[in-house]
C-alpha positions in Angstrom: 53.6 167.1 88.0 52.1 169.5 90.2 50.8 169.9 93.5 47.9 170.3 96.2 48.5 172.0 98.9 45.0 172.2 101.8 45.8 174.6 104.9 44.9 172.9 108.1 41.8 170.6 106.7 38.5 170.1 108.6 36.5 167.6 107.2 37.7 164.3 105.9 35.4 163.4 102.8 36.7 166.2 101.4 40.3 165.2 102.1 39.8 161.4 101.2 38.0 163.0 97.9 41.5 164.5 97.2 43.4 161.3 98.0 41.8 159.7 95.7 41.6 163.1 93.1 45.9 163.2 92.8 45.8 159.7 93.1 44.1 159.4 89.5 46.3 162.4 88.5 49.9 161.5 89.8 49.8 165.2 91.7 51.1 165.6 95.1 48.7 166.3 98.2 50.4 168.2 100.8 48.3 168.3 104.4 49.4 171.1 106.5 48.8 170.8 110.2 46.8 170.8 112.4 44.4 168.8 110.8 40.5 168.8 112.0 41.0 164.8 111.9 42.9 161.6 112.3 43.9 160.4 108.9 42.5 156.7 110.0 39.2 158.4 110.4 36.7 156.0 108.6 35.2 158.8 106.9 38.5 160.1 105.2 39.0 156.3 104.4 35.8 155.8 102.7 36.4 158.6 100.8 39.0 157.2 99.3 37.9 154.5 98.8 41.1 151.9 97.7 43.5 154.9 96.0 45.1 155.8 99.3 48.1 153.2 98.2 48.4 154.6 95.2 48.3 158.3 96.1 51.4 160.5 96.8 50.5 162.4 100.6 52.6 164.2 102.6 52.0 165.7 105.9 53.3 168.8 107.0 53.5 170.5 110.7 53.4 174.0 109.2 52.7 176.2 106.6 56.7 177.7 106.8 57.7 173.5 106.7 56.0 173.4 103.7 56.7 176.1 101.8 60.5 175.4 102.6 60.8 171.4 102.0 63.3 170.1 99.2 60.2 169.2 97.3 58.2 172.5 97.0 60.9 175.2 97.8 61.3 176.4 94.0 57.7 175.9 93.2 55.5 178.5 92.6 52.7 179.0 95.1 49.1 180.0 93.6 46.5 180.7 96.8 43.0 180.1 95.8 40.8 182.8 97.1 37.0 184.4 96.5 38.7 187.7 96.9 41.2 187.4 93.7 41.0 189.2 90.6 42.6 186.8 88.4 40.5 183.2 87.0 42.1 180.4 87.5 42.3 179.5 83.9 44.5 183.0 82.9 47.5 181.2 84.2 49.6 179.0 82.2 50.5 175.9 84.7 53.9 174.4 84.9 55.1 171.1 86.3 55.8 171.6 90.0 53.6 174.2 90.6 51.4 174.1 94.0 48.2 175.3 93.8 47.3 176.6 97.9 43.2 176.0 99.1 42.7 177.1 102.7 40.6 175.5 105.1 37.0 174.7 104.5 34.8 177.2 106.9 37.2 180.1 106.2 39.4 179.7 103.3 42.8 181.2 103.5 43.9 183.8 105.8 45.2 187.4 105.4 48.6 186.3 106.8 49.2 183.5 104.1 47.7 185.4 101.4 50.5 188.1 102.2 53.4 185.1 102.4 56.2 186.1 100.7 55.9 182.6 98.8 52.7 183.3 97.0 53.2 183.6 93.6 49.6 184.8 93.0 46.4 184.9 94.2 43.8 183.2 92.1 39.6 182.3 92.0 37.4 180.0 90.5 34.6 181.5 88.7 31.2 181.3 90.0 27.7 183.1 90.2 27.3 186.7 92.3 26.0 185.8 95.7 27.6 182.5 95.9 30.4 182.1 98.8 32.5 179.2 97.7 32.7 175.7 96.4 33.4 172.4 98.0 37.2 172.3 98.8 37.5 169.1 97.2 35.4 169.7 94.4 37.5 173.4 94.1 40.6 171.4 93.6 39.9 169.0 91.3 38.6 171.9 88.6 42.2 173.8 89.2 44.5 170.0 89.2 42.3 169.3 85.8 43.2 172.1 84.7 46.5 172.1 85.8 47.1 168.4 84.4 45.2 169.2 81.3 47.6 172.4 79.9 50.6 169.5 80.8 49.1 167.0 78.0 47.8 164.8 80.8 50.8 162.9 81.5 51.1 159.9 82.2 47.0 159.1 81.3 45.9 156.5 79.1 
């Protein structure tokens, strides 16, 4: 399977819509500190509605922590970005790797678009004139896809 990977979060829908996103996908959310929220907040919970048992979420105190845990250390790292060249969809997804969305005002910094762990920088097609999508909504295209060039394991 793969995983998702958000960069210090901000706003909880959009993290609860995630919970419940790799929940129906059997992907891996990975929350990097500090988060912009407690992850009781009602609005994270609603969210999620009743997938946050069934959902694999792992909280991290640092980017470094992360990118270095047992789990994700061999992984390839894909950072979603407006300024990338390359589409999403030109890359040919593997099981394990982590596909990297930054924080929802800003998206990801210069400093961890540089990390030594970053595979490759990659977008999400849209429009001229048109900033970004919703964070959630931006990782549920890229984990489709993702899940999708796998065969969709596991789905019925």
């Amino acid at each position: 399977m793969f995983h998702v990977m958000f960069l210090e979060p901000r706003i909880p829908p959009n993290t609860g819509n995630a919970i419940r996103m790799v929940a129906g996908t059997g992907a891996t959310l990975h929350l990097v500190e500090p988060l912009g929220f407690d992850l009781s907040e009602p609005k994270l919970q609603r969210a999620g509605l009743d997938y946050h048992d069934l959902a694999s979420v792992v909280v991290h105190p640092d980017l470094d922590a992360a990118l270095t845990s047992t789990e994700l250390a061999p992984s390839r790292v894909f950072a979603f970005t407006a300024q990338a060249t390359r589409w999403y969809t030109d890359v040919a997804f593997e099981p394990g790797d982590v596909l990297l969305f930054g924080p929802e005002p800003t998206g990801l910094p210069d400093e961890v678009l540089g990390h030594p762990r970053i595979t490759d920088r990659l977008r999400i097609p849209m429009l001229d004139g048109r900033r970004s999508l919703n964070l959630a909504n931006s990782a549920a295209v890229v984990s489709y896809e993702a899940w999708r060039q796998q065969g969709f394991p596991g789905a019925r």
